[in-house]
MDAnalysis code that builds the backbone (N, CA, C; Angstrom):
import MDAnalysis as mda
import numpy as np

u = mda.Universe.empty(609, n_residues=203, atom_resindex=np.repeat(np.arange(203), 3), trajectory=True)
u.add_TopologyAttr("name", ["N", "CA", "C"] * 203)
u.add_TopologyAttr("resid", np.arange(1, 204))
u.add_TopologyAttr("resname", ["UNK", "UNK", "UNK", "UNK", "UNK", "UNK", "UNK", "UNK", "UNK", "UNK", "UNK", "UNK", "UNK", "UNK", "UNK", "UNK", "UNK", "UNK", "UNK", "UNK", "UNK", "UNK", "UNK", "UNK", "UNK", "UNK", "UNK", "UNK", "UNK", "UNK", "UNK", "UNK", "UNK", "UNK", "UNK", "UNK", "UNK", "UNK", "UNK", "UNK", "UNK", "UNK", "UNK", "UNK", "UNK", "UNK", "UNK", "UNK", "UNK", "UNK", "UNK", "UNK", "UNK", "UNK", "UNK", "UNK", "UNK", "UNK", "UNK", "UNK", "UNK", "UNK", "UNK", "UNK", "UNK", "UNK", "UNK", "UNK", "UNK", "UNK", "UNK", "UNK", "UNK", "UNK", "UNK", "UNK", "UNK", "UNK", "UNK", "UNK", "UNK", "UNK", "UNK", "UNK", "UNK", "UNK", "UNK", "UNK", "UNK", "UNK", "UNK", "UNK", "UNK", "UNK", "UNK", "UNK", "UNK", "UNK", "UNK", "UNK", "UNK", "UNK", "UNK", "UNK", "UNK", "UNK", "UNK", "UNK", "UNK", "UNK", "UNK", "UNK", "UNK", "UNK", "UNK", "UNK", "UNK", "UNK", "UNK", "UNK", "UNK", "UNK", "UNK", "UNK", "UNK", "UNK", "UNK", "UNK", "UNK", "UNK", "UNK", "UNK", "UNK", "UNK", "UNK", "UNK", "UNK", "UNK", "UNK", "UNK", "UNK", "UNK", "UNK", "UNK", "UNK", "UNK", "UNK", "UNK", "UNK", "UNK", "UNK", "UNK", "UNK", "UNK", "UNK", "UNK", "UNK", "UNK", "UNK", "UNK", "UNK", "UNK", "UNK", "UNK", "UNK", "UNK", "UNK", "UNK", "UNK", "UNK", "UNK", "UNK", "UNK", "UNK", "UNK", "UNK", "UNK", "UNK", "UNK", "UNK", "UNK", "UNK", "UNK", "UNK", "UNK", "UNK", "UNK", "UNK", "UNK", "UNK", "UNK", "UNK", "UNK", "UNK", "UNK", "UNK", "UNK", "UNK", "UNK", "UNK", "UNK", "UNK", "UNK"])
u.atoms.positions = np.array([
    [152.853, 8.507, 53.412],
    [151.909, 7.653, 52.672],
    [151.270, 8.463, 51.546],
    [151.534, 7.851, 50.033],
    [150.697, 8.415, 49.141],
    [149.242, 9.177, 49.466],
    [148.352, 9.466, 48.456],
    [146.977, 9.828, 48.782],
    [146.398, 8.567, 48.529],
    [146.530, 7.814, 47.206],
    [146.265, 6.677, 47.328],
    [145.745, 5.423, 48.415],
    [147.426, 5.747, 48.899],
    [147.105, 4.463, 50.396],
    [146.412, 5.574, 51.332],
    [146.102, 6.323, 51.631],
    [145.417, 7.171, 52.668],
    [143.972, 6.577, 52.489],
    [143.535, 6.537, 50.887],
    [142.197, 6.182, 50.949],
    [142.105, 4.698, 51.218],
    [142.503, 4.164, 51.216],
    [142.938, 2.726, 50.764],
    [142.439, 2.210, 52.641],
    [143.671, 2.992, 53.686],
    [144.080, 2.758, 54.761],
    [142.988, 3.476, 56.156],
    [142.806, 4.700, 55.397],
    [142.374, 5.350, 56.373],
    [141.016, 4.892, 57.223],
    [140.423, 4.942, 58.191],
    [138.867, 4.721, 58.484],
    [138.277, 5.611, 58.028],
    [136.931, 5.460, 58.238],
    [135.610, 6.193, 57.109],
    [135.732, 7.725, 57.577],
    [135.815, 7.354, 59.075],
    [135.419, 9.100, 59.598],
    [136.391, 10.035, 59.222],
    [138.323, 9.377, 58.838],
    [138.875, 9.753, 58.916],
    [138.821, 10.806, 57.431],
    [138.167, 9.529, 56.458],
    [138.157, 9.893, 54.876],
    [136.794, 11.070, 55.415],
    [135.916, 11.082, 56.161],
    [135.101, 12.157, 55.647],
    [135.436, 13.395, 56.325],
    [136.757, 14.037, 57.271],
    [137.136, 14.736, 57.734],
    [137.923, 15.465, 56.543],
    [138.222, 13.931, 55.714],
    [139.476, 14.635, 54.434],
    [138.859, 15.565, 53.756],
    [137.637, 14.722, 53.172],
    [137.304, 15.353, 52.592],
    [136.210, 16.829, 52.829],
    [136.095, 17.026, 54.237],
    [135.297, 18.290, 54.439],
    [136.725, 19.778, 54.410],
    [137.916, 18.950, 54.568],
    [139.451, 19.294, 54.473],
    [139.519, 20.076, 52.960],
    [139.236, 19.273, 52.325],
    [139.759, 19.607, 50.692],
    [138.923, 20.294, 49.704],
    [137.511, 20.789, 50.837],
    [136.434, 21.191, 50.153],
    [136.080, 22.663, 50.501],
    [137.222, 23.007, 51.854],
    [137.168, 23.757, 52.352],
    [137.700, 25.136, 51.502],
    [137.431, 26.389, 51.869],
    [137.713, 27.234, 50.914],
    [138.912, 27.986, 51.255],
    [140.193, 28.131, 50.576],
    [141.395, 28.023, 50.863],
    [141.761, 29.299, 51.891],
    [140.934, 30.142, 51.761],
    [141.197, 31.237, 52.793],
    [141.030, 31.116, 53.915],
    [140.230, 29.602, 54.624],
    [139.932, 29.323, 55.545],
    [141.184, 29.066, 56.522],
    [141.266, 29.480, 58.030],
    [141.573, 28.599, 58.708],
    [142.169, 27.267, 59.668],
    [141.472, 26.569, 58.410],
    [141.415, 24.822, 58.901],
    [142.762, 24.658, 58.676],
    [143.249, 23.451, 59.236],
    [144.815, 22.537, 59.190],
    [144.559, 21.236, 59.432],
    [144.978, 20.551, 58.465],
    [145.075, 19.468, 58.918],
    [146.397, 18.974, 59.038],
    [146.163, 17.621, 60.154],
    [147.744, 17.304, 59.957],
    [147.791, 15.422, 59.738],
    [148.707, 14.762, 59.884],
    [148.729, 13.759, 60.183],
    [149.629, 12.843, 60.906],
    [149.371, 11.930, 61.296],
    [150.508, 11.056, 61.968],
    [150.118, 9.778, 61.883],
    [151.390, 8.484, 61.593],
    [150.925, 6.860, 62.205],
    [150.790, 6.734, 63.269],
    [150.083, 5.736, 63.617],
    [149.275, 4.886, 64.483],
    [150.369, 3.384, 64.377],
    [149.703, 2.923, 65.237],
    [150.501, 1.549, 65.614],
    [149.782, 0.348, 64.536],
    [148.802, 0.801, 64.178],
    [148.638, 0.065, 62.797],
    [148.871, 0.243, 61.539],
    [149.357, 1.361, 61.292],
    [149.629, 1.989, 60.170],
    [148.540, 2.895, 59.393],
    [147.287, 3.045, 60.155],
    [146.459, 3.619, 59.817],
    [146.635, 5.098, 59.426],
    [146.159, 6.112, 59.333],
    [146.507, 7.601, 59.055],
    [145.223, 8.089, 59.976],
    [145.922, 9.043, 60.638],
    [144.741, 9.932, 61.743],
    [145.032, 11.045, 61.183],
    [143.298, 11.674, 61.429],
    [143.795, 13.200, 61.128],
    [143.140, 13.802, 61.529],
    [144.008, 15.290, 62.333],
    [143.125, 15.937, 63.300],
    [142.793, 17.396, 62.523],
    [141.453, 17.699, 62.481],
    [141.365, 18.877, 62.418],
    [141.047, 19.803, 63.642],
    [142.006, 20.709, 63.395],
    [142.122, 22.102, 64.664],
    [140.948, 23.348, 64.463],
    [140.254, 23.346, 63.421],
    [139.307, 24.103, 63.015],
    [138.479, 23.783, 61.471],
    [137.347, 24.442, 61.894],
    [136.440, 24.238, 60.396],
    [135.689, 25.188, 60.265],
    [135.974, 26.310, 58.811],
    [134.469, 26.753, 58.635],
    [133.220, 26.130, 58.120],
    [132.318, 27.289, 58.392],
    [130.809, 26.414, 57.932],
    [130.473, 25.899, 57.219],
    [130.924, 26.469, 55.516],
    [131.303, 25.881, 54.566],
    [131.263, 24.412, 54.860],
    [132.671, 23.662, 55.623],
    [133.089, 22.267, 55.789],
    [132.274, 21.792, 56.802],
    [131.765, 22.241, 58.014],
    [130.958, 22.097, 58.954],
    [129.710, 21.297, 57.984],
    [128.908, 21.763, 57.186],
    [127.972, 21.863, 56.783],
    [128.159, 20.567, 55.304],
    [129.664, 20.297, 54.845],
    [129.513, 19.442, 54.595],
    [129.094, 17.634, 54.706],
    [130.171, 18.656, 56.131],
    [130.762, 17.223, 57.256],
    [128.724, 16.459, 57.648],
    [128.177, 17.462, 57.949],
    [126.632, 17.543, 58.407],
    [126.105, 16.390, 57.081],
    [126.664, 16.222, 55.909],
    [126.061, 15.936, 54.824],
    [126.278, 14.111, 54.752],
    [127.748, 13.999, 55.272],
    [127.812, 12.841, 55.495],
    [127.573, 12.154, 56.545],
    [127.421, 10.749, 56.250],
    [126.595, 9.480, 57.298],
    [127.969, 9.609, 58.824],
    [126.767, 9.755, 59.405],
    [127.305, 10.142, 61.082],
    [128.679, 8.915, 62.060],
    [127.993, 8.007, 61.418],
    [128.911, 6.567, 62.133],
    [129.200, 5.611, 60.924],
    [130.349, 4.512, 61.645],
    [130.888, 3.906, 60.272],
    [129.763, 3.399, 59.909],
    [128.987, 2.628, 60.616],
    [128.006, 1.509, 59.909],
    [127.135, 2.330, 59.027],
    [126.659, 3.149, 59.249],
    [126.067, 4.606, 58.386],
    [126.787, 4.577, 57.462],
    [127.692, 4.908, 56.727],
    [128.675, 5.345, 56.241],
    [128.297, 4.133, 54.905],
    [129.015, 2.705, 55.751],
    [128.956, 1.239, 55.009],
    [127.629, 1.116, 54.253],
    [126.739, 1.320, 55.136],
    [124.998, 1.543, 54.356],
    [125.267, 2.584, 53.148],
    [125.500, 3.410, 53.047],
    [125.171, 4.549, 52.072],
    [126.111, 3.843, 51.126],
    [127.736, 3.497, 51.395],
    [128.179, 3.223, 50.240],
    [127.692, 2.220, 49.788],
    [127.563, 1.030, 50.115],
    [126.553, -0.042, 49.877],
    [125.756, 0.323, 48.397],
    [124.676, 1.707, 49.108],
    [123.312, 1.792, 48.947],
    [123.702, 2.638, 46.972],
    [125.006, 2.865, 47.655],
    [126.130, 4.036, 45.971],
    [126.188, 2.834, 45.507],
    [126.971, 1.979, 45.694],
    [127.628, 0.839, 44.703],
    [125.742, 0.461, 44.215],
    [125.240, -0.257, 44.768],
    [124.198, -0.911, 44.095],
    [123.529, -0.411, 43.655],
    [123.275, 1.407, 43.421],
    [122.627, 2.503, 42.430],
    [123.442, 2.205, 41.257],
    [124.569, 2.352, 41.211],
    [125.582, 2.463, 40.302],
    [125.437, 1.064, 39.256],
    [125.416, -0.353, 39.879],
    [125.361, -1.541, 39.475],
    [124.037, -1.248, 38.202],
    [123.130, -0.832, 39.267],
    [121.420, -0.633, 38.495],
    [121.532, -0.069, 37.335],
    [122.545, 1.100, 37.476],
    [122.458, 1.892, 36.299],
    [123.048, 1.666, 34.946],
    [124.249, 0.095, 35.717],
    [125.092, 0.006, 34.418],
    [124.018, -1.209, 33.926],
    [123.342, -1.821, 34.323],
    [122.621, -2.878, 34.314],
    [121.247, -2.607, 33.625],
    [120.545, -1.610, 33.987],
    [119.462, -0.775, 32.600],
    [119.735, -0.981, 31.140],
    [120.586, -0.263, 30.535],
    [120.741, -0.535, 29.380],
    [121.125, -1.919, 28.642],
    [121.620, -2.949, 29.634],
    [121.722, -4.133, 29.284],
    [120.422, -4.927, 29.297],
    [119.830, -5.085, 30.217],
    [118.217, -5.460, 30.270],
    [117.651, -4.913, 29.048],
    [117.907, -3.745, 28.362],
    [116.710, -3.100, 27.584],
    [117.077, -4.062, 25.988],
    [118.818, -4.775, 26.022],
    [118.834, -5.184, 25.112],
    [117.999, -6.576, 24.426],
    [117.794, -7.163, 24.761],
    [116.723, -8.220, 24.317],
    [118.127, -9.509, 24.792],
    [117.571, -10.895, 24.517],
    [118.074, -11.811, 24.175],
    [117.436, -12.888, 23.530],
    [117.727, -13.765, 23.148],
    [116.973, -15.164, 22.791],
    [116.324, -16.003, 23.371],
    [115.851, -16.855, 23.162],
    [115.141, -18.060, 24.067],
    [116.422, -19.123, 24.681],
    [117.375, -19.063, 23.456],
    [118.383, -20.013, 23.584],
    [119.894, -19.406, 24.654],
    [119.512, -18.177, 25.151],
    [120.236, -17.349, 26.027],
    [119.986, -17.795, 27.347],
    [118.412, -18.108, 27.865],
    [118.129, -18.374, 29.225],
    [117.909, -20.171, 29.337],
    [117.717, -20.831, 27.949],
    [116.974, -22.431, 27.848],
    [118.353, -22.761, 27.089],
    [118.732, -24.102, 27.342],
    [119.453, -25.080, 26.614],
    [118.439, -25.892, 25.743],
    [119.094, -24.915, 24.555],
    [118.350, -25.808, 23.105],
    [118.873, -26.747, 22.915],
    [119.868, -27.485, 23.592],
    [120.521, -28.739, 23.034],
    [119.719, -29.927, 23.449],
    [119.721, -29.871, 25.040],
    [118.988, -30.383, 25.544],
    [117.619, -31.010, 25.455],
    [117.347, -32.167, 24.580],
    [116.118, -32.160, 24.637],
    [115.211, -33.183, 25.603],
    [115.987, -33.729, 26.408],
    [115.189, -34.536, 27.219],
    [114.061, -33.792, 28.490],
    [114.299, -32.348, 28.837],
    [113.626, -31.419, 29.139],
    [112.356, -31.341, 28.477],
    [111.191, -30.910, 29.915],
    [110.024, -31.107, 30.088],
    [109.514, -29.897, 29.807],
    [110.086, -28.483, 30.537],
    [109.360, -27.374, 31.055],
    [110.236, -26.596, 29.784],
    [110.046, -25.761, 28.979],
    [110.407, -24.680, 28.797],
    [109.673, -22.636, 29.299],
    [109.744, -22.672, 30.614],
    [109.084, -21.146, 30.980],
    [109.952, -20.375, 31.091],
    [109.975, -19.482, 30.378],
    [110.588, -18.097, 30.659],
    [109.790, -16.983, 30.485],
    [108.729, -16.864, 31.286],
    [107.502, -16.078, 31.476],
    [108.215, -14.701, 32.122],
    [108.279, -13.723, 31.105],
    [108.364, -12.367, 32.104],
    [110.036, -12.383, 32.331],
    [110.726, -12.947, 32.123],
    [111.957, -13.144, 32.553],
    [112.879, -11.889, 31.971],
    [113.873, -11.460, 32.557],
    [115.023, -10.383, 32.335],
    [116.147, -10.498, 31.493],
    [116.583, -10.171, 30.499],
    [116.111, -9.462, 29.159],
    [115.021, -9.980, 28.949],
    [114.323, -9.222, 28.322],
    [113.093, -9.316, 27.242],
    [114.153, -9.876, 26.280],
    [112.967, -11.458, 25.552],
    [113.525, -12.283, 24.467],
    [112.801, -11.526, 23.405],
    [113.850, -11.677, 22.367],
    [113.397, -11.239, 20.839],
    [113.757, -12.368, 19.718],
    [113.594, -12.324, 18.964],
    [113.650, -13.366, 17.962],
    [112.536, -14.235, 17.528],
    [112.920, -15.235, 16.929],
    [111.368, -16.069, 16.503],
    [111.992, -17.287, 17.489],
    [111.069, -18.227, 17.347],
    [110.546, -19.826, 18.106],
    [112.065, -20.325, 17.544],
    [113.104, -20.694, 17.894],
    [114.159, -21.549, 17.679],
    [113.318, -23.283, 17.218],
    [114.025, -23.561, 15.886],
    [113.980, -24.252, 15.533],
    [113.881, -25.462, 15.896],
    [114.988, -25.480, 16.845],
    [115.286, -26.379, 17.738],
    [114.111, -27.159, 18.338],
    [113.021, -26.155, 18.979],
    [112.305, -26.977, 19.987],
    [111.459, -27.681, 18.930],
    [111.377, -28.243, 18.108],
    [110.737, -29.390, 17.048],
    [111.278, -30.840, 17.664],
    [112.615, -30.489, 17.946],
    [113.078, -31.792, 18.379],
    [112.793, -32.651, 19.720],
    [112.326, -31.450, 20.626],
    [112.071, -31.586, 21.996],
    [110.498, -32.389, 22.372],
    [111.016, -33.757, 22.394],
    [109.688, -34.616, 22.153],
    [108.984, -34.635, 23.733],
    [109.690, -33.861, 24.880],
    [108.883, -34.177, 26.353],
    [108.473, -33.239, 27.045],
    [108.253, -31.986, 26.544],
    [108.161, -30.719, 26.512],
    [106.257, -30.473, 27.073],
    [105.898, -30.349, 28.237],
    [105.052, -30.285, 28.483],
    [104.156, -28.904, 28.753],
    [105.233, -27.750, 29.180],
    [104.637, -26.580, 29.437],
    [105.694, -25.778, 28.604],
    [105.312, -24.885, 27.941],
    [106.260, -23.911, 27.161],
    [105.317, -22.275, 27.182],
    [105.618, -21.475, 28.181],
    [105.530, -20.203, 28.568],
    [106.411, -19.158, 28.093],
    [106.074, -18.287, 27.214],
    [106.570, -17.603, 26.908],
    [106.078, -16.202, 26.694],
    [105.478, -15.860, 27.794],
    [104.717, -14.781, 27.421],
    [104.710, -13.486, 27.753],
    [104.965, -12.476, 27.578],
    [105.343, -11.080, 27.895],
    [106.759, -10.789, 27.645],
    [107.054, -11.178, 26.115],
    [108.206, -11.008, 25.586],
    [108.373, -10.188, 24.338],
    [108.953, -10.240, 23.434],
    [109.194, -9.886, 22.010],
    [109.661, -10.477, 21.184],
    [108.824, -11.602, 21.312],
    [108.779, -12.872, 20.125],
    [107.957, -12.653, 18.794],
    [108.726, -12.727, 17.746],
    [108.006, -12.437, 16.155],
    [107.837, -13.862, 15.867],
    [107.494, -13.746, 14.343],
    [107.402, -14.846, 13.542],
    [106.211, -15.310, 13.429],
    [106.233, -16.747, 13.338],
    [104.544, -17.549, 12.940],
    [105.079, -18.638, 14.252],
    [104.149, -19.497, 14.827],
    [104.155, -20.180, 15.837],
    [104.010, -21.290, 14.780],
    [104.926, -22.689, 14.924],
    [105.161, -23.694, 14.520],
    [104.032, -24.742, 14.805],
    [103.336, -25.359, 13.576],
    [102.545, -26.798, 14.238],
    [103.476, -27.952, 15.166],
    [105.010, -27.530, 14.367],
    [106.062, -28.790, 15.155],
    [106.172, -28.529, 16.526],
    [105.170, -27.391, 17.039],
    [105.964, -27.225, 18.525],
    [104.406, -28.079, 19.511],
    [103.327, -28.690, 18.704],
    [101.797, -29.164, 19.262],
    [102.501, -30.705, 19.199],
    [102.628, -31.005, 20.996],
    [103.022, -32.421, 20.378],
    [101.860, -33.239, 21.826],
    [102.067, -34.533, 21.447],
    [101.062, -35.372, 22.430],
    [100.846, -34.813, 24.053],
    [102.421, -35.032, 24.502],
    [102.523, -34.565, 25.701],
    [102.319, -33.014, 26.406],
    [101.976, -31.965, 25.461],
    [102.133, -30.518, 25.445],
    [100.973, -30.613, 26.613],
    [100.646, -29.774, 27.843],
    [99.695, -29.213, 28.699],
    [99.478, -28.293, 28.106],
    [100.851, -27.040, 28.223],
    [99.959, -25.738, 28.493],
    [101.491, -24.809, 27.112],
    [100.768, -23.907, 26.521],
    [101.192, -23.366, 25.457],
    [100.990, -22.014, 25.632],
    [101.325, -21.375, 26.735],
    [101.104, -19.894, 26.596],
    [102.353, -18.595, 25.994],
    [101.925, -18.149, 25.150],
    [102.797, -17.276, 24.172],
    [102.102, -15.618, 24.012],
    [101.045, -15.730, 25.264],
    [100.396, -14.212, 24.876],
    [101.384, -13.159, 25.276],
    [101.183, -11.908, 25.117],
    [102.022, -10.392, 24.990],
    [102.870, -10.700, 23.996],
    [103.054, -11.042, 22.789],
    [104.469, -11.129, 21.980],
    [103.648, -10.128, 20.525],
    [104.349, -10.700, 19.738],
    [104.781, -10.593, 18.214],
    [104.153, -11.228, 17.087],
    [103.970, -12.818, 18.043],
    [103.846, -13.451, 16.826],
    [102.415, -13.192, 15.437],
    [102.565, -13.780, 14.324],
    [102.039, -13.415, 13.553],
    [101.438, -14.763, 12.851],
    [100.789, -14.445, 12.059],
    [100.526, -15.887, 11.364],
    [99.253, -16.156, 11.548],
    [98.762, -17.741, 11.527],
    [97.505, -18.472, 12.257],
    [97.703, -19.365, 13.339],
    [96.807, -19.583, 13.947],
    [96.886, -20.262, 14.898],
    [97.153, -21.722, 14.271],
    [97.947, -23.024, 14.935],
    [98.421, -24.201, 14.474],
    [96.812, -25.241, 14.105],
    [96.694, -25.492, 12.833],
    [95.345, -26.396, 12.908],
    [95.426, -27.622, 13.437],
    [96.462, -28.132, 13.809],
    [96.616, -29.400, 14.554],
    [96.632, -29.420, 16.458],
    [96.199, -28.457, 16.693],
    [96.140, -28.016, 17.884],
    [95.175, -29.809, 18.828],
    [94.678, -30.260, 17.792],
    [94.074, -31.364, 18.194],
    [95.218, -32.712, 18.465],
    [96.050, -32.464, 18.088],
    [97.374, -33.471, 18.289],
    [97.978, -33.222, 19.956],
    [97.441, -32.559, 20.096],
    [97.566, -32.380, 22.069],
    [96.814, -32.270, 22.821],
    [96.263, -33.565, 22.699],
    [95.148, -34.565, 24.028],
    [94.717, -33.648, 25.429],
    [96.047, -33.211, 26.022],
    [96.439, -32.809, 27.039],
    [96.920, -31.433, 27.632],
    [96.262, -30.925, 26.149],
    [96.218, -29.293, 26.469],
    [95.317, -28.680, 27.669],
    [95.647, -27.945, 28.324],
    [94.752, -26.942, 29.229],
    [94.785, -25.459, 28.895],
    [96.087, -25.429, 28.339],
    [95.897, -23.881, 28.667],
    [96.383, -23.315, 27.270],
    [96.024, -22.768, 26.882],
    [96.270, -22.002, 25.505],
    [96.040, -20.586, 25.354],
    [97.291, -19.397, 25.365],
    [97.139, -18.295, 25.222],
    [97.624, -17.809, 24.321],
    [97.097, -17.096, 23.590],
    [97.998, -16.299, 22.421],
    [97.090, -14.978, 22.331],
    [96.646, -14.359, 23.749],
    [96.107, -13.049, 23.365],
    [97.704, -11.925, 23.157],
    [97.296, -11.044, 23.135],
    [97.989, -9.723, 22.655],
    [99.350, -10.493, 21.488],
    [98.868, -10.746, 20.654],
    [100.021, -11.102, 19.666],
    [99.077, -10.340, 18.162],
    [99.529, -10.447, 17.452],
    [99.233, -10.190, 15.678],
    [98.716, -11.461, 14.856],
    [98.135, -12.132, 15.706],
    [97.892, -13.573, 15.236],
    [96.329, -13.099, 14.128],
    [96.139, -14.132, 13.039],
    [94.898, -13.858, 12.564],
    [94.296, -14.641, 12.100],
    [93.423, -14.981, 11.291],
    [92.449, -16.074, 10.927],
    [91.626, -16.412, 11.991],
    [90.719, -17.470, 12.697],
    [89.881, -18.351, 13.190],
    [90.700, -19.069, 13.589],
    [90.181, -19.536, 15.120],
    [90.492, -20.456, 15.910],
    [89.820, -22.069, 15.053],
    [91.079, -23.649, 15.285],
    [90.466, -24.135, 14.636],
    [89.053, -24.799, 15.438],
    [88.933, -25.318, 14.749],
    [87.415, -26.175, 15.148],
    [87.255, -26.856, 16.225],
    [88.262, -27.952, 15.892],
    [88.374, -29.253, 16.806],
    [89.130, -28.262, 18.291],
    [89.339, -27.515, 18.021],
    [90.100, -26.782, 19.018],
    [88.926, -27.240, 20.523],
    [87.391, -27.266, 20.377],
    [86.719, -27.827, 21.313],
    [86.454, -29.508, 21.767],
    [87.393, -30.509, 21.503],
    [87.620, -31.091, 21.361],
    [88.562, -31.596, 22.610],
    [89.240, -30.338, 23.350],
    [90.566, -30.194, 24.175],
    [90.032, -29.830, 25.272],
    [90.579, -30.299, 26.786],
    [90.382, -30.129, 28.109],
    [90.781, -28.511, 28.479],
    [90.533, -27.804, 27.862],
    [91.138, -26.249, 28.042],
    [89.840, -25.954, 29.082],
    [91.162, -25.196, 30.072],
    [90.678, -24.375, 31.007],
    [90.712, -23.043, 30.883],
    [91.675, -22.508, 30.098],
    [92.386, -21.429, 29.854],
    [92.493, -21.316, 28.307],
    [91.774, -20.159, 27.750],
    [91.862, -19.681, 26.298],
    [92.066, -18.231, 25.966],
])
């Protein structure tokens, strides 16, 4: 059997005998040998070990289920790591939300994985049933749209971003606001007036 199918075939204990085998220092000793089994498996006996391999063998997980845990515990380090630099890249709003869609109520992607970058998609102008739109602790630029203050709007939170600009003066065109955040952004001018006018719980 290739080395290939050895790894492929062999059981765990067998692979960590190999390898305390191949790590061993050539002046040593040790022998290994092998033979089939009635399953086709590969056994392998070692007749001796120095400390060297002793001390490896010590390094690896004691029983299979041990063994299954750690690799497990490798693969899903490994996943994490290829998976970091993708998270760090940003995405859009229109990456996690169907902008097509406009019969949709909720747009939240509060905190969500990538961090969004870009400005307010155009799109949601069209989205006439849009009641909560959360977007906050992202990396959203631009100016915040009056087209996005509509009758039905509750709650409008957009704080931790980017955005820039003034706050929308028609903020009074949504009866049914409660919640309105736009702290930690670059926003400037005065809040408008009528802005007290609105059931806000949250400012």
């Amino acid at each position: 059997m290739s080395f290939q199918g050895l790894l492929l075939h062999a059981p765990m204990a067998t692979l960590c005998r190999l390898l305390a085998w191949m790590f061993a220092p050539a002046s040593s000793s040790m022998s290994l040998t092998s033979k089939n089994t009635s399953k086709g498996n590969v056994g392998v006996a070692v007749r001796s070990m120095p400390a060297a391999a002793k001390v490896f063998k010590a390094l690896m997980p004691a029983t299979y289920h041990q063994a299954t845990s750690f690799a497990i515990r490798g693969a899903l380090g490994m996943l994490l790591l290829l998976w970091l630099p993708v998270s760090a890249q940003g995405a859009t709003i229109c990456d996690h939300f169907d902008c097509t869609d406009t019969a949709q109520t909720s747009l939240d992607l509060y905190g969500v994985l990538p961090l969004i970058e870009g400005t307010l998609p155009q799109e949601l102008a069209d989205f006439t049933s849009l009641t909560h739109i959360a977007l906050g602790d992202h990396k959203l630029s631009g100016t915040i749209s009056a087209k996005l203050i509509k009758p039905q709007l509750k709650i409008l939170a957009l704080g931790g971003n980017r955005f820039s600009g003034t706050i929308p003066t028609n903020l009074n065109a949504a009866p049914l606001l409660k919640k309105l955040i736009l702290a930690k952004n670059k926003i400037s001018g005065s809040i408008p007036e009528r802005v007290t006018e609105l059931p806000l719980t949250h400012l």
